[in-house]
PDB file of N, CA, C and O in Angstrom:
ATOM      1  N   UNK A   1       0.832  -1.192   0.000  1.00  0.00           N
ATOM      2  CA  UNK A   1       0.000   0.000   0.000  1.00  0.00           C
ATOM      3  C   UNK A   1       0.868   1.243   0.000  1.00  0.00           C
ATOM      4  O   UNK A   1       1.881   1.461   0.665  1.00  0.00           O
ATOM      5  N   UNK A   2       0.282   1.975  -0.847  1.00  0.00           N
ATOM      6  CA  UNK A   2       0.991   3.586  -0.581  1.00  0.00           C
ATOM      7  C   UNK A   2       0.264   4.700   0.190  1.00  0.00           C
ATOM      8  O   UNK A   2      -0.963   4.765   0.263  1.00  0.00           O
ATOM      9  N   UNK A   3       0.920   5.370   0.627  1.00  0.00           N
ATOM     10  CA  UNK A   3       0.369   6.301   1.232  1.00  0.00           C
ATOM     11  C   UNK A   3       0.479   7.772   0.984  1.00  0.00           C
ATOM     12  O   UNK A   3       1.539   8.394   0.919  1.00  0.00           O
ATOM     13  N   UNK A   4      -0.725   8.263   0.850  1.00  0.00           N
ATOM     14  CA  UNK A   4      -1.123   9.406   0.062  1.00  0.00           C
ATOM     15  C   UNK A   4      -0.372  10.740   0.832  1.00  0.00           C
ATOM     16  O   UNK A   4      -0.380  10.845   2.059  1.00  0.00           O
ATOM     17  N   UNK A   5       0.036  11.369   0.266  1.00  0.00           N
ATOM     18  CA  UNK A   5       0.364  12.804   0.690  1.00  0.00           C
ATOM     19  C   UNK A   5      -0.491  14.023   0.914  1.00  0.00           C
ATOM     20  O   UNK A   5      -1.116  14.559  -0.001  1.00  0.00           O
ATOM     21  N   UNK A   6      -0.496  14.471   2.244  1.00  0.00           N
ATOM     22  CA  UNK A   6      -1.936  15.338   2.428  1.00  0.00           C
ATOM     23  C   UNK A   6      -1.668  16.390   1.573  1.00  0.00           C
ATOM     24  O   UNK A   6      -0.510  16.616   1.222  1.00  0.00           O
ATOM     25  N   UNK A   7      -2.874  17.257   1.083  1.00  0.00           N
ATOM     26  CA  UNK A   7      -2.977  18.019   0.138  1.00  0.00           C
ATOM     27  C   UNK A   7      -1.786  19.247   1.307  1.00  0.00           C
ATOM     28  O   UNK A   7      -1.540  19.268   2.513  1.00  0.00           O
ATOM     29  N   UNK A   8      -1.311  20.161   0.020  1.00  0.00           N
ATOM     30  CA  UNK A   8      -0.873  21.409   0.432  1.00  0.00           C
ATOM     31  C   UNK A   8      -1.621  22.233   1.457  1.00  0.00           C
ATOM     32  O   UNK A   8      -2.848  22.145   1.507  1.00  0.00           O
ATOM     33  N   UNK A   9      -1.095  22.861   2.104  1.00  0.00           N
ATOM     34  CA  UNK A   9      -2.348  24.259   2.863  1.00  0.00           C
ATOM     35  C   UNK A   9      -2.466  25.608   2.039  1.00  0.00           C
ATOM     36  O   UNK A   9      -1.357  26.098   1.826  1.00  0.00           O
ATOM     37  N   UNK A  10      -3.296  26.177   1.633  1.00  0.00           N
ATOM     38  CA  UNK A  10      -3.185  27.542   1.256  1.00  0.00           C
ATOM     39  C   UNK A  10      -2.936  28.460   2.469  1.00  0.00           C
ATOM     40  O   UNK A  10      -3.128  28.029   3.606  1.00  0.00           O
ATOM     41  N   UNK A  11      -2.544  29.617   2.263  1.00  0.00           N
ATOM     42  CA  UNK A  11      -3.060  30.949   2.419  1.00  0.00           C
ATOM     43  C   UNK A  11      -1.922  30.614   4.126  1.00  0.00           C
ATOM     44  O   UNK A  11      -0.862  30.023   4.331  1.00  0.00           O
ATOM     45  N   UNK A  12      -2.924  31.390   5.007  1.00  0.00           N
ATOM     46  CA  UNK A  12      -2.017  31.599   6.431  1.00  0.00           C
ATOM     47  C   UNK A  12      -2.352  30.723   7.568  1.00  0.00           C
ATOM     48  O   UNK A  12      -3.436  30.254   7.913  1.00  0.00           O
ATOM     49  N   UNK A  13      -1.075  30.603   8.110  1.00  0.00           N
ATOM     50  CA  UNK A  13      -1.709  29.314   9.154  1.00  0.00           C
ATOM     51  C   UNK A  13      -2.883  29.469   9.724  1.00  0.00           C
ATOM     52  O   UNK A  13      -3.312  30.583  10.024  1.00  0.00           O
ATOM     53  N   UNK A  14      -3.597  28.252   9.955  1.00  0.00           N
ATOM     54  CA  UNK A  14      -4.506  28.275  10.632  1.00  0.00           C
ATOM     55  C   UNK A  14      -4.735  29.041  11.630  1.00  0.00           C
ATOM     56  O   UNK A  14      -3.679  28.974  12.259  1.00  0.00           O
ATOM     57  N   UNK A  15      -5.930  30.233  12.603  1.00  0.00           N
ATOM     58  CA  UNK A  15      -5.902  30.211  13.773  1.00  0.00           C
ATOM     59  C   UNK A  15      -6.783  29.407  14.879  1.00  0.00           C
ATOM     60  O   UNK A  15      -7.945  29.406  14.473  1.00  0.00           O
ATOM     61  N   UNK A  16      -6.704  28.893  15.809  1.00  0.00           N
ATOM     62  CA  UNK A  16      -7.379  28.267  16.251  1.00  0.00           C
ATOM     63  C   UNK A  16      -9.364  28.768  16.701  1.00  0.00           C
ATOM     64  O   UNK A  16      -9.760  29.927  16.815  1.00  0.00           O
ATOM     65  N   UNK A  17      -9.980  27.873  16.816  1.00  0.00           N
ATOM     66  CA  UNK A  17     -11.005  28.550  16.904  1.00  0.00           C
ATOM     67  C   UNK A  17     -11.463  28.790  18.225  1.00  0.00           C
ATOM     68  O   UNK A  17     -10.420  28.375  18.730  1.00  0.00           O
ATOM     69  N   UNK A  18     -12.259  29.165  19.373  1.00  0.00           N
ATOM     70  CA  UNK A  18     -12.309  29.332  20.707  1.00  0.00           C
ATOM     71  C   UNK A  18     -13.446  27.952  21.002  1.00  0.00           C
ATOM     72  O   UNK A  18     -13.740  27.387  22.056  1.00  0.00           O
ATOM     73  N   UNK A  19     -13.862  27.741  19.714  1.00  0.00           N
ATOM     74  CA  UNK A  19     -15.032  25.971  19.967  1.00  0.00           C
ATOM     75  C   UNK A  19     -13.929  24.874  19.596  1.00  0.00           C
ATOM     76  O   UNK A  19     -14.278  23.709  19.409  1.00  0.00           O
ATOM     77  N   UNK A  20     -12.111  25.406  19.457  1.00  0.00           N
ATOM     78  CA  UNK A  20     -11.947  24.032  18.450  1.00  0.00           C
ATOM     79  C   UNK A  20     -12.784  23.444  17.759  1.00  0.00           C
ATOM     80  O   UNK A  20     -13.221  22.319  18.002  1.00  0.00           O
ATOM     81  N   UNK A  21     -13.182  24.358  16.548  1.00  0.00           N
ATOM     82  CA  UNK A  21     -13.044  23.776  15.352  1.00  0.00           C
ATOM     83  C   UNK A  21     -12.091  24.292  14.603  1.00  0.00           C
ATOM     84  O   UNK A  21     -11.231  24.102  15.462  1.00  0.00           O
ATOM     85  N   UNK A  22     -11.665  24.645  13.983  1.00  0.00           N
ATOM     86  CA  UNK A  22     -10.753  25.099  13.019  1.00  0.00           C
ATOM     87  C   UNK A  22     -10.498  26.179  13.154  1.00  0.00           C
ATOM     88  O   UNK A  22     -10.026  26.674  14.178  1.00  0.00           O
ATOM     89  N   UNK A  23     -10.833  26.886  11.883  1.00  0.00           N
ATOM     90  CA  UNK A  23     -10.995  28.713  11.445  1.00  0.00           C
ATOM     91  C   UNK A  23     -12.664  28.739  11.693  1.00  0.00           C
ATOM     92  O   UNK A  23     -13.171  29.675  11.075  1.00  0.00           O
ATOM     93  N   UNK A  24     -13.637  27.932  12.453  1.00  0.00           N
ATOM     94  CA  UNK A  24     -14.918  28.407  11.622  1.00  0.00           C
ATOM     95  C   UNK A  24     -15.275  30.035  12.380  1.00  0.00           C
ATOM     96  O   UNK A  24     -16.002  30.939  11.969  1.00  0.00           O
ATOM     97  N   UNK A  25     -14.608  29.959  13.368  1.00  0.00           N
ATOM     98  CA  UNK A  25     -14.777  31.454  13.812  1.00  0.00           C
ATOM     99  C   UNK A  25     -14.174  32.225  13.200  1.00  0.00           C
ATOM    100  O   UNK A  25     -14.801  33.262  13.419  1.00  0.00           O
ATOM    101  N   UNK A  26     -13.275  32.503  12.485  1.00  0.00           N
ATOM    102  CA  UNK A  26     -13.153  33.282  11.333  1.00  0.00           C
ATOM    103  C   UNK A  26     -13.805  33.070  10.201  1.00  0.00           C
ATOM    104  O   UNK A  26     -13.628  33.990   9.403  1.00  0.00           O
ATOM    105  N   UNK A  27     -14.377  32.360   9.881  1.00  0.00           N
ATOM    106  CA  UNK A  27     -14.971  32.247   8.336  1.00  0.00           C
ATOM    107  C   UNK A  27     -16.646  32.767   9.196  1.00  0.00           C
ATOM    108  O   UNK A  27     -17.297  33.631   8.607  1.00  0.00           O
ATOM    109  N   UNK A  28     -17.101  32.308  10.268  1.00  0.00           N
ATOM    110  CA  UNK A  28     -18.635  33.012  10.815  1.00  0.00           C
ATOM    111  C   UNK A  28     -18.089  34.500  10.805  1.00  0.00           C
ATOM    112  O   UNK A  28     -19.006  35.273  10.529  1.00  0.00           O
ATOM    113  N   UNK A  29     -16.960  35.099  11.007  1.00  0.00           N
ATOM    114  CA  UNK A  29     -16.659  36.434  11.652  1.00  0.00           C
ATOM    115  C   UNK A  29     -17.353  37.463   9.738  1.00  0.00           C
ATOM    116  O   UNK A  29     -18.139  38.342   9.385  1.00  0.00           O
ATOM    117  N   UNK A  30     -16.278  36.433   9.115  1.00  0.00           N
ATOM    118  CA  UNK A  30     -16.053  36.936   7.700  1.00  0.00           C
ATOM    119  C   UNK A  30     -17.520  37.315   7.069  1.00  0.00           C
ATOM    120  O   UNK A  30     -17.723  38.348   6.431  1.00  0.00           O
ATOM    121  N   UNK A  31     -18.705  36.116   7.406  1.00  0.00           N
ATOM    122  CA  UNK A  31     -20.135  35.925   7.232  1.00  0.00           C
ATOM    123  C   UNK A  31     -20.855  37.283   7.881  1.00  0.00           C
ATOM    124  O   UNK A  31     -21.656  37.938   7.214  1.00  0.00           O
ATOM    125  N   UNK A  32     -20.682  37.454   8.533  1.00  0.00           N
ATOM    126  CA  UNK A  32     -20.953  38.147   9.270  1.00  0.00           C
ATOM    127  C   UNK A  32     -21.076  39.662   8.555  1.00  0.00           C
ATOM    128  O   UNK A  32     -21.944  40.383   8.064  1.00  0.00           O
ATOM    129  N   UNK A  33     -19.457  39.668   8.855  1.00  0.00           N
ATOM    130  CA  UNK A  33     -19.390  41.465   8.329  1.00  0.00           C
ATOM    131  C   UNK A  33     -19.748  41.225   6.523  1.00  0.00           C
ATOM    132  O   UNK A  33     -19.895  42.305   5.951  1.00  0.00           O
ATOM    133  N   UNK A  34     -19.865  40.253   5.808  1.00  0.00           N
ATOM    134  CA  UNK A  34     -20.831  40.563   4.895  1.00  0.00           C
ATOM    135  C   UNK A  34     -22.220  40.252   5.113  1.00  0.00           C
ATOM    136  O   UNK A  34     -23.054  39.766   4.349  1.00  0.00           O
ATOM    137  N   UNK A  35     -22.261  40.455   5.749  1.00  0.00           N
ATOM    138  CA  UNK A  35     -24.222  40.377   5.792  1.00  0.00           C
ATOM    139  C   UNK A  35     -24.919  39.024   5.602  1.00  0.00           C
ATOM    140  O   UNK A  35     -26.134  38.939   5.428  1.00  0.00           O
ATOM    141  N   UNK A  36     -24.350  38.300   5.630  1.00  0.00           N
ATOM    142  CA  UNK A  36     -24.885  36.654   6.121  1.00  0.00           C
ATOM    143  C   UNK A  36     -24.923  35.899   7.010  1.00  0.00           C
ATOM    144  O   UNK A  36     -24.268  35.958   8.051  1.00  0.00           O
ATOM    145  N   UNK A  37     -25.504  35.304   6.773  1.00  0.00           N
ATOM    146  CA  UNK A  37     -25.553  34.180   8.014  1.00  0.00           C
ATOM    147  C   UNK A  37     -25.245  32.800   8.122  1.00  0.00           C
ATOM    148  O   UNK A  37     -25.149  32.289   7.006  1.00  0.00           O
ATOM    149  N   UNK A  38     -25.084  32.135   8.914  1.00  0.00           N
ATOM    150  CA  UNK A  38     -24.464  30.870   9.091  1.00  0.00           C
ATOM    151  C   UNK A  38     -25.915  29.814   9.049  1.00  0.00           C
ATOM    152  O   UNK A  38     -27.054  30.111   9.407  1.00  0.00           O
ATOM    153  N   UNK A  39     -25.403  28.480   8.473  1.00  0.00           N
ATOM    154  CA  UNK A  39     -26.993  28.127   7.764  1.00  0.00           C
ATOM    155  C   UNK A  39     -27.597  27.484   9.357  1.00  0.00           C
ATOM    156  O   UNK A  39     -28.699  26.943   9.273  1.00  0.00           O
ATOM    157  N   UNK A  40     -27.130  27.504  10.374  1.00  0.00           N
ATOM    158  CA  UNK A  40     -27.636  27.546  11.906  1.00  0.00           C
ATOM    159  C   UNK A  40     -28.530  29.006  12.241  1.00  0.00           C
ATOM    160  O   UNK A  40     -29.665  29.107  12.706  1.00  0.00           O
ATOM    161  N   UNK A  41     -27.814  29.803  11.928  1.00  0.00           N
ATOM    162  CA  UNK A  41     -28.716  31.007  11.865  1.00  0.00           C
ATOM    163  C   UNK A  41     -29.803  31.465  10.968  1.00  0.00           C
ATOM    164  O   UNK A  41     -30.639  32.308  11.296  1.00  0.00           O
ATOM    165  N   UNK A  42     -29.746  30.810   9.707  1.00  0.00           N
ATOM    166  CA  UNK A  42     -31.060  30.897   8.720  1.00  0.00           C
ATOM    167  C   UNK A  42     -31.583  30.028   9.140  1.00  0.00           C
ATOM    168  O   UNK A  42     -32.770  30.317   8.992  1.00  0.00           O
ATOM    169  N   UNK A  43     -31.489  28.408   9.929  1.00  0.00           N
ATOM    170  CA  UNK A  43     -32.935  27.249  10.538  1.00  0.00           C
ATOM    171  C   UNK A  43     -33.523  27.964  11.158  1.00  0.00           C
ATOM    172  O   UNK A  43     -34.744  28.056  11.035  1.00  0.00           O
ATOM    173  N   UNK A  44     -32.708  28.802  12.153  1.00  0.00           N
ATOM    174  CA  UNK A  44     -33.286  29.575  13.201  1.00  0.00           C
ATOM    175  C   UNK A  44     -34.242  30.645  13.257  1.00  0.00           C
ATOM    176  O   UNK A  44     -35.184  30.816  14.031  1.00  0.00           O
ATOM    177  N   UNK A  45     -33.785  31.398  12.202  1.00  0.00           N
ATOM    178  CA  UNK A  45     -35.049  32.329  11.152  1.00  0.00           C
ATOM    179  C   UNK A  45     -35.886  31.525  10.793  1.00  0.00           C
ATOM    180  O   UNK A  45     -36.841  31.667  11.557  1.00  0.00           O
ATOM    181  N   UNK A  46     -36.130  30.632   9.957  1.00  0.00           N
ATOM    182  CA  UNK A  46     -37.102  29.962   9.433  1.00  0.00           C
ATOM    183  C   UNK A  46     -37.832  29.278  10.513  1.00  0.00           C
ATOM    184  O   UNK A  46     -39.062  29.250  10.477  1.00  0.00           O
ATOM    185  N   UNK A  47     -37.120  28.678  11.550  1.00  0.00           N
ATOM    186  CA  UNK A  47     -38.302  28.178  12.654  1.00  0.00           C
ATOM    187  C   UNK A  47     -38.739  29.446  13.814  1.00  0.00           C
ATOM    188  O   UNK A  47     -39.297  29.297  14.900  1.00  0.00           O
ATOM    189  N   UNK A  48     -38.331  30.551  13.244  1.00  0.00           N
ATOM    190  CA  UNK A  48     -39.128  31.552  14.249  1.00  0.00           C
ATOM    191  C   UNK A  48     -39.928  32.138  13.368  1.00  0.00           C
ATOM    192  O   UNK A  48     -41.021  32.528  13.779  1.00  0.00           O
ATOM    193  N   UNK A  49     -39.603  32.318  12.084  1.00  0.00           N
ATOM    194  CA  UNK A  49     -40.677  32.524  10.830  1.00  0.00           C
ATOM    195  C   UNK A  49     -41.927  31.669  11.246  1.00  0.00           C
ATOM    196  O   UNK A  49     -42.844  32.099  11.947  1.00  0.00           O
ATOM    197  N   UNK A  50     -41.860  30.623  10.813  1.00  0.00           N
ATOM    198  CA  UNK A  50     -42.992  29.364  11.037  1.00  0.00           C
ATOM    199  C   UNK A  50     -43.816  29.656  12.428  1.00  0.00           C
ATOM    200  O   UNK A  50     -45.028  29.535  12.601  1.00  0.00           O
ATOM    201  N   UNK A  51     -42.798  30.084  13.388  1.00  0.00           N
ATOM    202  CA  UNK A  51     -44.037  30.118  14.916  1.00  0.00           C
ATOM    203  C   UNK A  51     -43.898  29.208  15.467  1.00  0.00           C
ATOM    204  O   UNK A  51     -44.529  29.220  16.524  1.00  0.00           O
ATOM    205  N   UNK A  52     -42.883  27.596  15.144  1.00  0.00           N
ATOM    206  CA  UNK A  52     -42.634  26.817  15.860  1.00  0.00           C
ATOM    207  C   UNK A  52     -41.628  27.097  16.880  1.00  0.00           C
ATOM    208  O   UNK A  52     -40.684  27.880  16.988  1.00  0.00           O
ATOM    209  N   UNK A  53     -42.253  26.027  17.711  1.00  0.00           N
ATOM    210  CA  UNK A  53     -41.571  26.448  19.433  1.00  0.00           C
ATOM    211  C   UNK A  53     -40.876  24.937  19.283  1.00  0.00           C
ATOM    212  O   UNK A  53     -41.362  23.874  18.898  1.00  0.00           O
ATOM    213  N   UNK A  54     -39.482  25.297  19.765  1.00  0.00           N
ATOM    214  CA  UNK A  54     -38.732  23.925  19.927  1.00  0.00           C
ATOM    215  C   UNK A  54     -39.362  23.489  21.261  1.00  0.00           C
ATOM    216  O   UNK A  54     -39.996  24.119  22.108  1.00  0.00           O
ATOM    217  N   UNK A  55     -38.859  21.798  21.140  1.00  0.00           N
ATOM    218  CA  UNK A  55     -39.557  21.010  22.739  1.00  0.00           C
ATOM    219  C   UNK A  55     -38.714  21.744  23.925  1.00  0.00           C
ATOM    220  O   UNK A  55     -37.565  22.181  23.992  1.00  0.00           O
ATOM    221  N   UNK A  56     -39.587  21.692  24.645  1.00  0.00           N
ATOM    222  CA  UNK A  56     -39.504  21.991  25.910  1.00  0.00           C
ATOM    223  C   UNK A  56     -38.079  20.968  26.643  1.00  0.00           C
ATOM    224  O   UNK A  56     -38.127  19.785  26.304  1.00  0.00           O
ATOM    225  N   UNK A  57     -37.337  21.210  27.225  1.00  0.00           N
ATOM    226  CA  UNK A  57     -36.603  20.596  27.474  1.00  0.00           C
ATOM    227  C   UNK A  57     -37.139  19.232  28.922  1.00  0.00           C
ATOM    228  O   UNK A  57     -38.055  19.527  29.690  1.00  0.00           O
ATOM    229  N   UNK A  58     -36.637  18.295  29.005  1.00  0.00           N
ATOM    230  CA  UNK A  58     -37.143  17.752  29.726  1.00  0.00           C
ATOM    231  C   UNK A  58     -36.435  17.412  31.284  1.00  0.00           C
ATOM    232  O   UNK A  58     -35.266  17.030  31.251  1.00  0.00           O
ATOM    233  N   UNK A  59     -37.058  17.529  32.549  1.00  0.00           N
ATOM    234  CA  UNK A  59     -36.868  17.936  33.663  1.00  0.00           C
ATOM    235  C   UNK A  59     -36.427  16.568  34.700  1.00  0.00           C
ATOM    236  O   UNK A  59     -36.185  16.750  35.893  1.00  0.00           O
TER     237      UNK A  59
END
């Protein structure tokens, strides 16, 4: 078996994210200051659009 060589990295090192994940806090930051949203934040529109109430959590 051979073993594959990981692809190159572009651009600048990574910075870490404060959730460990990656960059996604820079790429949400980037979303952001252009005027979008993260597709967690458009479900979230759309189920407050709709009038649905998430379950109640249970006790």
């Amino acid at each position: 078996m051979s073993e594959r060589a990981a692809p190159a990295r572009r651009g600048p090192p990574r910075a870490p994210c404060p959730r460990a994940h990656g960059r996604c806090g820079e790429r949400i930051a980037r979303q952001h200051a252009a005027g979008k949203l993260t597709a967690f934040e458009r479900v979230e529109e759309l189920i407050d659009a709709a009038g649905v109430a998430p379950p109640a959590p249970e006790l």
